[in-house]
N, CA, C and O of each residue as an XYZ file, in Angstrom:
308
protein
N      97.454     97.835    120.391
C      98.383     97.028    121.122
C      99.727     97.020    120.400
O     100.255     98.104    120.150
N     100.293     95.933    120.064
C     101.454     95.988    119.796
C     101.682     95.204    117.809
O     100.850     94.532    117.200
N     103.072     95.650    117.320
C     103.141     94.665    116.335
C     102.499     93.460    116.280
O     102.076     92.866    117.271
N     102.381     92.932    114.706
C     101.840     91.372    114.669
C     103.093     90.996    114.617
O     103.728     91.746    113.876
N     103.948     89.872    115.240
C     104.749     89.428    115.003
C     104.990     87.767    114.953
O     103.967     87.088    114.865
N     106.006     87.221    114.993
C     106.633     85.829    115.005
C     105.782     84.930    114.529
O     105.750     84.862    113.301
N     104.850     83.980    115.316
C     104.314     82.841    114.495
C     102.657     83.409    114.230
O     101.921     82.789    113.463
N     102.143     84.775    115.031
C     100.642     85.110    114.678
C     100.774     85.763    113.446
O      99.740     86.080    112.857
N     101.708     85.983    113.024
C     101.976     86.374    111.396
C     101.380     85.687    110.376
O     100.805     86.265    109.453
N     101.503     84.093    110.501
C     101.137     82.924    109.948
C      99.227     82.532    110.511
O      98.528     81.629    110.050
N      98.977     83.166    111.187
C      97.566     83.179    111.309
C      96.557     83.349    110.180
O      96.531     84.109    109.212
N      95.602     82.245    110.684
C      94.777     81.796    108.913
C      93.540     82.708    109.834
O      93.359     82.844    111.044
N      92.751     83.287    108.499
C      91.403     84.156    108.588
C      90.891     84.017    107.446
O      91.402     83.903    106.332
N      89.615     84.038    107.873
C      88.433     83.959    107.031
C      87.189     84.743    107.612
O      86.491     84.672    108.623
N      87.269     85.658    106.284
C      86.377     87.001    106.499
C      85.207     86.497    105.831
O      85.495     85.720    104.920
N      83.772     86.729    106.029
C      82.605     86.680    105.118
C      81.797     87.314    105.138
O      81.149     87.413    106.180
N      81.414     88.123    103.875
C      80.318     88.654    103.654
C      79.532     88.923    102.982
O      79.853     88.665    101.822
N      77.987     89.604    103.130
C      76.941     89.108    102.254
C      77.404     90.422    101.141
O      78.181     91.267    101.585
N      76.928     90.547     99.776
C      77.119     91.739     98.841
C      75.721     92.768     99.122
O      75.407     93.657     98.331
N      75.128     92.534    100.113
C      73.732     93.301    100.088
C      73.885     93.681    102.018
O      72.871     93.724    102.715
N      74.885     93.849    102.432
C      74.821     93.995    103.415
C      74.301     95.499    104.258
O      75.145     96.364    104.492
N      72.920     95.680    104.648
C      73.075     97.595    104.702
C      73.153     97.669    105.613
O      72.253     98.464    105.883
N      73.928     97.245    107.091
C      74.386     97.528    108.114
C      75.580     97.393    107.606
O      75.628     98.297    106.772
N      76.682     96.774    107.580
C      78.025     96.813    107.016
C      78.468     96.881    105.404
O      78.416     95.897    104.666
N      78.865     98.062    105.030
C      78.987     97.928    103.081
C      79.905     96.888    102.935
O      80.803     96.766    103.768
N      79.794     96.038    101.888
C      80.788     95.519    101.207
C      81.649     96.202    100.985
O      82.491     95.383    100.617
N      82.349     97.643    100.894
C      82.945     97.956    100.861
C      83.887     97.956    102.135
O      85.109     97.848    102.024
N      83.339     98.065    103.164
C      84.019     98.006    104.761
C      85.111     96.587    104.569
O      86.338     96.533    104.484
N      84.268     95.735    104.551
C      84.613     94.561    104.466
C      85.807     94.441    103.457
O      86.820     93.853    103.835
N      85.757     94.844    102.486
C      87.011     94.729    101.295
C      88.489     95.793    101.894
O      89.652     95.564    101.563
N      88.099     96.796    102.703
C      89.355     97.795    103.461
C      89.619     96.936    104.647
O      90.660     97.197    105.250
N      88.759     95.797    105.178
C      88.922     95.289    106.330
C      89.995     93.899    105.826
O      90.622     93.299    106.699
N      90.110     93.495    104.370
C      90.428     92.761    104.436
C      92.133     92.907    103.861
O      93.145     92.267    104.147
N      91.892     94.006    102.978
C      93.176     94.542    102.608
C      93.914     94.787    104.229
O      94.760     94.076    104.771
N      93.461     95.658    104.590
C      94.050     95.916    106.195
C      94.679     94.692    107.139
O      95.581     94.939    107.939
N      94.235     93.615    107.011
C      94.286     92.220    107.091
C      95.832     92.025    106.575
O      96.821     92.077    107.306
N      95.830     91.835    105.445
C      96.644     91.244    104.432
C      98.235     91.959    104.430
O      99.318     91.505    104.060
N      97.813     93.383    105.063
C      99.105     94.541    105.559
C      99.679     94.047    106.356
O     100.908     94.038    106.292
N      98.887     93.350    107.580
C      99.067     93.170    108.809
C     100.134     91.717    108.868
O     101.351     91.727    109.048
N      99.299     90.595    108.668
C      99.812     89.128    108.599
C     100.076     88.930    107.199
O      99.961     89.667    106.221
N     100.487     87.662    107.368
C     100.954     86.936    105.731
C      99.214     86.567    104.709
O      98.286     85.791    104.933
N      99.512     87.693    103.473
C      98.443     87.171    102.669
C      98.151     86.265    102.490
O      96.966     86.012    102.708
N      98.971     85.280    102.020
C      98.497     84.198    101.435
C      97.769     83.229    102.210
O      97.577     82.129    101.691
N      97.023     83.619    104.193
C      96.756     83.531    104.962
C      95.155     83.738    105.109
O      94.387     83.088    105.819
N      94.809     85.018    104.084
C      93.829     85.438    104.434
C      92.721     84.912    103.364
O      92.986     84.713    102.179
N      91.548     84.733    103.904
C      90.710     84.162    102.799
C      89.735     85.252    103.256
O      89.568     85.532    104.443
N      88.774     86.162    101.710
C      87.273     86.768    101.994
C      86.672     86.250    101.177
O      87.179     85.707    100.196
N      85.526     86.312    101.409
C      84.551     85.479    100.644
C      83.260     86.167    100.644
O      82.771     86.749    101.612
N      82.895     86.085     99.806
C      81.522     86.803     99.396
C      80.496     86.161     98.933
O      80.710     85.293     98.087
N      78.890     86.474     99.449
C      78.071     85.689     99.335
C      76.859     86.470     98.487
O      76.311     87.411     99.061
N      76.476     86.152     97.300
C      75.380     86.834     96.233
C      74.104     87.242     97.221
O      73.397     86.338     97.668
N      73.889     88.351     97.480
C      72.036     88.402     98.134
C      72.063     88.551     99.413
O      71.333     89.128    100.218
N      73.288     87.769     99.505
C      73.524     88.067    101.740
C      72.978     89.197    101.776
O      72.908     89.991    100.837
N      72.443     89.373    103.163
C      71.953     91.160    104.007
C      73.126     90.346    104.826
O      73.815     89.371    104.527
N      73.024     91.395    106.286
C      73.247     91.061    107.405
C      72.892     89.832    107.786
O      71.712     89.826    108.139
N      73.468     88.670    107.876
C      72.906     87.582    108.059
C      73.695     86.727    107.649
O      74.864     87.065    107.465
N      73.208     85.150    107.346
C      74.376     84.203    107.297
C      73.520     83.144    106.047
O      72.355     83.323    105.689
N      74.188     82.350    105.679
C      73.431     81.620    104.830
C      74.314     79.920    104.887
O      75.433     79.628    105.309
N      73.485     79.274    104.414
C      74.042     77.728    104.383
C      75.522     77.464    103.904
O      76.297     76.658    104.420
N      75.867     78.566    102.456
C      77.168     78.389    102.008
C      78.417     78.747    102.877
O      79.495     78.176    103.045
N      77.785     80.099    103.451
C      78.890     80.706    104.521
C      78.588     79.634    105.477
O      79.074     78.626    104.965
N      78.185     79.399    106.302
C      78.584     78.272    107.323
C      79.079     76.888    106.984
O      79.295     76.094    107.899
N      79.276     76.547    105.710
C      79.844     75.267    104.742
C      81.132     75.607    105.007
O      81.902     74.780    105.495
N      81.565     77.049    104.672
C      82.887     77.704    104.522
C      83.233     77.690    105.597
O      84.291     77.284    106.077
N      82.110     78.264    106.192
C      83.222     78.212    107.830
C      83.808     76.646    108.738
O      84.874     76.443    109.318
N      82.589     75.731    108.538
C      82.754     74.207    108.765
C      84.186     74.164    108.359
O      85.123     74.037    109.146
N      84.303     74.311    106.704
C      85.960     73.720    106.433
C      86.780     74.474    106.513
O      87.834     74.142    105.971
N      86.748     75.603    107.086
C      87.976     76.565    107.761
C      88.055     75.838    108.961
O      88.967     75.014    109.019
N      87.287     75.957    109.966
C      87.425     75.033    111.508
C      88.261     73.772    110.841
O      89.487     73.821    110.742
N      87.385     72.490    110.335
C      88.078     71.491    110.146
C      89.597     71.543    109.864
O      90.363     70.871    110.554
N      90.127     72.479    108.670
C      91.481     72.495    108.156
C      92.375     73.114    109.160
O      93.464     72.574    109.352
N      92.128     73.937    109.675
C      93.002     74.670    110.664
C      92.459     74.589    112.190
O      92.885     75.442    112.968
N      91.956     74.054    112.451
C      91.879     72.855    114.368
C      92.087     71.865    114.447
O      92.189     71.139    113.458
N      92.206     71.526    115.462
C      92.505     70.187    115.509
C      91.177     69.601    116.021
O      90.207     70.263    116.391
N      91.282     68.185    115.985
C      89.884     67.427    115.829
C      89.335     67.513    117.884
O      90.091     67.794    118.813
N      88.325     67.276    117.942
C      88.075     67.257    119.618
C      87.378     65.712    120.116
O      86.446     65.372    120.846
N      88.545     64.922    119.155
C      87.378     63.713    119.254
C      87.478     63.050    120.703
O      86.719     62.133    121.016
């Protein structure tokens, strides 16, 4: 599509993944995130890595993701 530009520049992300992943390498994930960081404003981007992860999700990554939602949405009360 087109440039990232004007205020999606400032767009917050949060990448996660397990270090044992054998459908996606940790390595994918680390070019996916640099690629990221080219794109929008770094100091934007958060990756995070989880000890033992496979493909799959674990209690910490969804902790992380809880306080990514909370900090950057607004509430739906």
């Amino acid at each position: 599509q087109g440039p990232i530009s004007g205020v999606n520049k400032e767009i917050a992300v949060l990448q996660c993944h397990g270090d044992c992943d054998p459908l996606v390498p940790l390595m994918f994930g680390s070019l996916t995130v640099e690629k990221l960081k080219s794109m929008i404003n770094p100091a934007n981007v958060t990756f995070r890595t989880y000890p033992g992860m496979m493909h799959s999700s674990c209690i910490e990554e969804m902790m992380d993701i809880k306080q990514f939602i909370d900090k950057h949405l607004p509430s739906v009360d």
